[in-house]
Steps between C-alpha positions, in 0.01 A plus 500: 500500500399799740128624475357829614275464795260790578507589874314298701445178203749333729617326890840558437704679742801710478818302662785720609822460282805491688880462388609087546171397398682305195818362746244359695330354273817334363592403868144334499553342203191664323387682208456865563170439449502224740612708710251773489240198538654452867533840661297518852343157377337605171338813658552694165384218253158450352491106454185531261672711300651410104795725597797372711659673779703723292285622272232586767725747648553610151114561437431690851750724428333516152893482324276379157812353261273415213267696240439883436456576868840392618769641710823679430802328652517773754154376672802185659636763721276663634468435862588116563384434159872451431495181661293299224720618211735244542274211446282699267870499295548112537124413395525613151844415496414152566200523248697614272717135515209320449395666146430345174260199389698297265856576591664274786483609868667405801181403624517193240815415637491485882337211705662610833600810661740533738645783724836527667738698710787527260614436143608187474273183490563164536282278253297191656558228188310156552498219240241283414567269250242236355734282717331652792193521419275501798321137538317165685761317729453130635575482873843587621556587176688865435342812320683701259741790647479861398825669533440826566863784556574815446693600168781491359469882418398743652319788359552865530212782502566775250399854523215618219517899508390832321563848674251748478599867359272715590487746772221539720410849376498403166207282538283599777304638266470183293177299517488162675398358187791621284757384749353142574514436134894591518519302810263193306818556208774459786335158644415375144919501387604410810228199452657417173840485642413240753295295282829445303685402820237278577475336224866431451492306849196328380732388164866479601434439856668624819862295494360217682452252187188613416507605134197429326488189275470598122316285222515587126233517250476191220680711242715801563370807406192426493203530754177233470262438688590136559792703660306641743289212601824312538662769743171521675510132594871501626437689792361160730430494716461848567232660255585838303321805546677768354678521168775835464570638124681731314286713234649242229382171651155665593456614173539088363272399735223746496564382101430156554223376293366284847467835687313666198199410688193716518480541814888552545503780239203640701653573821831605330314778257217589770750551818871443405559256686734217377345148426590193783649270276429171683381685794788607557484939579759635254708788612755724260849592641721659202863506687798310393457250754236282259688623204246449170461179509417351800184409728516460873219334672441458935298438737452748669423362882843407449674810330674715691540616880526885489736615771507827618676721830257581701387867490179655566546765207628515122580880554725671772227576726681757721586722172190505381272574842820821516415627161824380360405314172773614302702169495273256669595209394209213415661165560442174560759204611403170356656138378336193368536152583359193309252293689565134264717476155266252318172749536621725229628363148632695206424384140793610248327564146864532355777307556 
């Protein structure tokens, strides 16, 4: 969030924006903001300030994005202003991925991130087997072996994409805060779009035999919480953390007479926030992948590796700086791979 600072409340001082500011940060391998942290050593950063390097050249050019006092979109171009819009674009953007409470997020998904160079990615699969099981050898005696290769499969990066329509004269006049919202919208659907990806690799796997296992409840069609306790205990020896529901199966459990608790009932009316049934944090996800009737539960140190081309920018940075918003496209390229089959299990309610 960007705060107005009265002259003189503040050390910062105004960096010079130049054109290839963000291709060098990508050459670097760095963040814009990153970036902005390095120039002439840190000259222009404040290191006892809450803000980072970006949003300190935001304040001392007093480009306020927040509250009554805030700036039309034309304050981004005026003088080398122009040169923060970009990243000002992929902030709320990327905030807007990250949205909702009790909905599933990518975030839940990914243990590792990854960058590469182009789209296709070979998976690193190891097995370890109880066979293998790491343990106390007599002298001359051998220890297990690990075999660790790459895949089978490969996978590819897909594009995730929305083109803007709107001309830059058409919303110059526009307040920040009206447009970040619209930008927050953009990130949130292209969130939910990859959260579906995601969690399909996390179920069906990536072609390289690593489908998730599925148990079945005691008595099809029917949910109980013996069920549950069952399906939590399959899962040695790695321990569940994270359960993923339709609406349906939610609704059951949130129904359960052993989660009718006070103090379950309490968080749930007071904040929203769905019960942990068996500690477990329980996430909703209504596509077709769960259909009605299923339950999905991983751990999530060992969900998914998020793989993405490396780019320093969701947004076409060149088209923006020139004014030319009218089709920018917001995109991201990004594939999944499955870090280890038997940390994610899927119970079938009806079979």
């Amino acid at each position: 969030m960007n705060k107005q600072y009265p002259e003189g409340t503040h050390s910062y001082k105004r960096m010079k924006m130049e054109r290839g500011l963000y291709q060098e940060a990508e050459a670097r391998r760095l963040t814009f903001t990153e970036f902005l942290g390095t120039v002439d050593g840190g000259t222009y950063v404040d290191p006892d300030s809450p803000l980072d390097a970006f949003q300190q050249q935001m304040a001392v050019r007093n480009l306020v994005t927040s509250g009554p006092r805030s700036v039309q979109l034309d304050a981004f171009y005026e003088e080398d202003n122009r040169l923060l819009f970009p990243e000002w674009i992929n902030r709320q953007i990327r905030e807007g991925m990250s949205l909702g409470k009790n909905a599933l997020r990518l975030s839940d998904l990914v243990a590792v991130e990854t960058e590469i160079e182009s789209g296709v990615y070979e998976v690193l699969v190891s097995e370890i087997g109880s066979e293998v099981t790491p343990k106390r050898v007599g002298q001359g005696g051998e220890f297990p072996e690990v075999e660790i290769k790459m895949g089978d499969q490969t996978i590819k990066l897909s594009k995730y994409g929305i083109a803007l329509s709107a001309s830059y004269e058409a919303i110059r006049r526009v307040k920040a805060p009206v447009f970040a919202a619209t930008l927050r919208k953009i990130g949130f659907y292209m969130g939910r779009q990859m959260v579906g990806d995601g969690l399909a690799a996390l179920v069906n796997g990536t072609g390289n035999n690593d489908a998730a296992p599925v148990d079945q409840v005691a008595t099809s069609g029917t949910l109980a919480y013996s069920d549950l306790v069952t399906f939590d205990l399959e899962f040695e020896p790695f321990e569940c953390d994270y359960w993923v529901a339709p609406k349906e199966v939610i609704q059951t459990i949130l129904n359960m007479v052993e989660f009718k608790d006070p103090m379950a009932g309490f968080t749930y009316q007071q904040t929203g926030d769905l019960i942990s049934p068996l500690g477990n944090t329980l996430r909703r996800y209504d596509g077709t992948l769960l259909s009605t009737d299923r339950l999905a539960g991983f751990m999530h140190q060992f969900g998914i590796e998020k793989v993405t081309e490396r780019s320093a920018s969701l947004v076409e940075v060149e088209r923006i700086i020139n004014k030319q918003i009218e089709g920018t496209v917001v995109s991201q390229v990004v594939g999944y791979a499955k870090i280890d089959k038997d940390a994610t299990r899927i119970l079938d309610i009806t079979y």
